[in-house]
C-alpha positions in Angstrom: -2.5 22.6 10.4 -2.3 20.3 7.5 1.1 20.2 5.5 2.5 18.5 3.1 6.5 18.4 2.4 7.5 17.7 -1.3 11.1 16.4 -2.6 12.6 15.3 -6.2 15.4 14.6 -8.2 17.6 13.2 -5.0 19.1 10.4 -7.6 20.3 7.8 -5.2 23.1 5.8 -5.9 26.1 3.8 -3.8 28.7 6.0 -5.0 27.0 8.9 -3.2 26.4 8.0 0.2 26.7 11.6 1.3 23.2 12.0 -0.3 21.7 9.1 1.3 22.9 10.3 4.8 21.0 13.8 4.3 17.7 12.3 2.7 17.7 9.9 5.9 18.0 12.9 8.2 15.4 15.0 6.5 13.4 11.2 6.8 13.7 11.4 10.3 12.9 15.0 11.3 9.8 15.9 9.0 7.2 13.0 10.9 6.2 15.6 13.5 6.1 18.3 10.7 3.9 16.7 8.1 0.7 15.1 7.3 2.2 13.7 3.6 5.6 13.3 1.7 5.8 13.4 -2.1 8.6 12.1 -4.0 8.3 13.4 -7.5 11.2 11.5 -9.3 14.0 10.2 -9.6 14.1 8.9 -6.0 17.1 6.9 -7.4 19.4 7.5 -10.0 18.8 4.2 -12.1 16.1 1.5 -11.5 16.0 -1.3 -13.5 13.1 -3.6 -12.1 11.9 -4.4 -8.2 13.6 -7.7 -8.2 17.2 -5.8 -8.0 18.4 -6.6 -4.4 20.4 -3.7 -3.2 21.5 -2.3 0.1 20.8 0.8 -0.9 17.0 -0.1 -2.0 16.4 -1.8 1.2 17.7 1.0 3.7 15.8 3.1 1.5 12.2 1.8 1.9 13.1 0.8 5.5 13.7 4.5 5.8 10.8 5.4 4.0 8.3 2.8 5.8 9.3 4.2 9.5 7.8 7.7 8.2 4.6 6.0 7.0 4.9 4.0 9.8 4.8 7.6 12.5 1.4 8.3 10.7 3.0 9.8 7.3 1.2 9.7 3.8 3.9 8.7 1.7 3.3 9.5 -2.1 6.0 8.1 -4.7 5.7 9.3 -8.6 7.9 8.1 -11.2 10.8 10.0 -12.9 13.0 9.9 -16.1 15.3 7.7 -14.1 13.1 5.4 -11.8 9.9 4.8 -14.3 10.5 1.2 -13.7 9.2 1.2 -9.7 6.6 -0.6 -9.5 4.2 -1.6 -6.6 5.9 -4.1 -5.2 8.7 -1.7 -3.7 6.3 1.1 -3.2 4.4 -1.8 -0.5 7.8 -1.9 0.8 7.9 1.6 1.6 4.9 1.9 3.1 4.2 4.8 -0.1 1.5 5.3 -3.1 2.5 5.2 -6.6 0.6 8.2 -8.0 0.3 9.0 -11.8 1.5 12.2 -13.2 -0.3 14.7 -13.3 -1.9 14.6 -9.4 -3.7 17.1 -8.1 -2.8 17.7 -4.7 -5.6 19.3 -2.6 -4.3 20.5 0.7 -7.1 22.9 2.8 -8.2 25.7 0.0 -5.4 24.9 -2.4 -5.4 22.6 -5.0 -1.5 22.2 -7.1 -0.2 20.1 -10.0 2.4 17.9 -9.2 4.3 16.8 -12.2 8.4 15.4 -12.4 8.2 18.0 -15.4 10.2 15.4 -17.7 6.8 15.9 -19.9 6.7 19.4 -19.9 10.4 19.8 -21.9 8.5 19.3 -25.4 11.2 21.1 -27.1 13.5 17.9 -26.8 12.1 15.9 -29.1 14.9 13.4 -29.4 14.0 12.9 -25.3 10.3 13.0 -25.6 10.5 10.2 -28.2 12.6 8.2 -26.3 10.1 9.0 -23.1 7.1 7.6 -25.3 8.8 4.7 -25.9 9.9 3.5 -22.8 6.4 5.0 -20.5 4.6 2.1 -23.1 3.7 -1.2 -20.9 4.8 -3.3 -24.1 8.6 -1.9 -23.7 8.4 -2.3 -20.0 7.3 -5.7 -19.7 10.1 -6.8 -22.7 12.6 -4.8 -20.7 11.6 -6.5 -17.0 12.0 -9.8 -18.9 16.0 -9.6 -19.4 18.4 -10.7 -17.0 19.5 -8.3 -14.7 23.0 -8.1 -15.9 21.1 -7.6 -19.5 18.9 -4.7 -18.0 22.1 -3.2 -15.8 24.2 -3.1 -19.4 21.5 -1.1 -21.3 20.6 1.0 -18.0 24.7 2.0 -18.0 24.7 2.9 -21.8 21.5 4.9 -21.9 22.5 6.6 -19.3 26.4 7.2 -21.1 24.0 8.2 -24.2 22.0 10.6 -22.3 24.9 12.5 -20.7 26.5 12.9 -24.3 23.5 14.1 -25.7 22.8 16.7 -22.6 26.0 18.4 -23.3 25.3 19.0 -26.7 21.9 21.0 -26.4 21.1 24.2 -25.2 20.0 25.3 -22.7 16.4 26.2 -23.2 15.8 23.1 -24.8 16.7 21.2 -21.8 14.0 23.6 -19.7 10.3 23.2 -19.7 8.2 24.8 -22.8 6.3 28.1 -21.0 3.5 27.3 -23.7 3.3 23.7 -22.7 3.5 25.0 -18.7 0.7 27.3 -19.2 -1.6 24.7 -22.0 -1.9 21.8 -19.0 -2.9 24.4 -16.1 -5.4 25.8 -18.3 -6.2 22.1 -19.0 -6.6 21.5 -15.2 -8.5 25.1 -14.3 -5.6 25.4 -12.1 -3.0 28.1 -11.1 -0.4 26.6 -9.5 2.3 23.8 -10.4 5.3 21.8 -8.5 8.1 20.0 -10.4 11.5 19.3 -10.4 13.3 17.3 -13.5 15.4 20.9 -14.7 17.8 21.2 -11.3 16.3 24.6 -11.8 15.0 25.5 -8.5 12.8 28.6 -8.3 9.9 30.3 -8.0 8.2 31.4 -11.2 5.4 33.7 -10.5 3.1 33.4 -13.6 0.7 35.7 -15.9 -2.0 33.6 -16.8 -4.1 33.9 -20.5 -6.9 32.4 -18.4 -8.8 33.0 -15.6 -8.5 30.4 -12.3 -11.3 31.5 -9.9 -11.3 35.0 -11.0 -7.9 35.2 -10.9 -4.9 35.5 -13.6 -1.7 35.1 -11.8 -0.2 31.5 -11.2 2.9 30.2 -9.6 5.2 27.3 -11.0 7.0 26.0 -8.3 11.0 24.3 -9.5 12.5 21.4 -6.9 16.3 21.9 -6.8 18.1 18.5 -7.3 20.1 17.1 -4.3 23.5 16.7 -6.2 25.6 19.4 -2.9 22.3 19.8 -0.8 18.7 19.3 -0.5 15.3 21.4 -1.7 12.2 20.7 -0.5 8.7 22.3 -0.8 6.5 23.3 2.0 3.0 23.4 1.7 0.4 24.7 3.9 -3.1 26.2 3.9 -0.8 29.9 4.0 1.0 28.9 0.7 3.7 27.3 -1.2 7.2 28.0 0.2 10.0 26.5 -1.8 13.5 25.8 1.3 17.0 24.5 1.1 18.8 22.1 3.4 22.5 22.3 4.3 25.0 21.3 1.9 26.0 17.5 2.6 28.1 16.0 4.9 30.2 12.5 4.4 28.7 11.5 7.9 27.1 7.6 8.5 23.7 6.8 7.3 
């Protein structure tokens, strides 16, 4: 049986090496499990350009590259905090940038894959700030700076962005339903995996449109991996959303 495994929003950093331990142990159990791996986000917590030497990027894509490695498709998409990966780390870990949105087409089924950054339209002050930095013009200025220039502005917009969080409500921090439902009609498809929100769930949807003949839809929410993991399952049977233990301080 064909199955792919889906994770997001781990946010990687030294200070938590708790995290790293579990995403290493979920690594090394899933290459008998799986055919493919998708990362949809915010693999690490800040990532300011492939030429940053870190310990933590290079156990990471180690890691990563021993799964490809067993005979695992490994499929890496950007998030809010890691747009700035580029291909020359992905090569390192043996993975495949993929553009949002992708269409994953696994047996009879065929999914969305988003990080869902795009689909929280009610934060405009955010999706300005997303336009600016997705352009290639920013990104090449940005990639130009030193890397104690790029670690300085990384460290303040991310101080910025935890001030302005705090300060908005809730549902403007969630995706848009209207926007959720626009792009699947857009796609002629019915059902969509995300994370971005640190929402997980299962949303089972009533489509305005038809998909095949039929109306209902599921959106699919990755939970973040903050006191344990989420991962989603999916096989020609369905889309099963599963939790991992909470996290241990144990070695990497």
């Amino acid at each position: 049986m064909h199955k792919a495994l889906l994770v997001s929003d781990l946010h990687l950093e030294p200070s938590r090496p708790d995290i790293t331990s579990s995403f290493f142990s979920f690594l090394r159990s899933v290459h008998t499990r799986c055919n493919a791996l998708f990362i949809l986000g915010d693999l690490f917590d800040v990532w300011i350009g492939d030429d940053e030497e870190s310990e933590l990027a290079a156990s990471v894509a180690r890691e990563l590259h021993l799964l490809h490695d067993s005979g695992v498709d490994i499929h890496l998409m950007h998030g809010n905090r890691d747009f700035l990966i580029g291909a020359e780390f992905a090569a390192r870990c043996g993975a495949q940038l993929v553009e949002e949105p992708h269409i994953l087409e696994l047996e009879m089924q065929r999914i969305v894959l988003l990080h869902g950054d795009v689909l929280c339209t009610r934060d405009s002050d955010y999706m300005e700030f997303r336009a600016m930095v997705r352009e290639k013009s920013w990104q090449a200025e940005f990639c130009s700076r030193s890397l104690q220039d790029r670690q300085a502005y990384a460290e303040k917009a991310r101080a910025q962005s935890k001030s302005a969080t705090s300060a908005k409500s809730s549902d403007i921090m969630d995706v848009t339903p209207e926007e959720v439902l626009r792009l699947l009609e857009e796609l002629g498809l019915s059902n969509m995996i995300h994370g971005h929100t640190h929402r997980p769930a299962v949303h089972e949807l009533d489509l305005p449109f038809a998909v095949g003949g039929a109306t209902q839809g599921r959106r699919v929410v990755l939970g973040a991996w903050d006191t344990q993991g989420w991962y989603c399952e999916v096989t020609e049977a369905g889309i099963t959303l599963e939790q991992l233990p909470p996290h241990t301080q144990s070695a990497s």
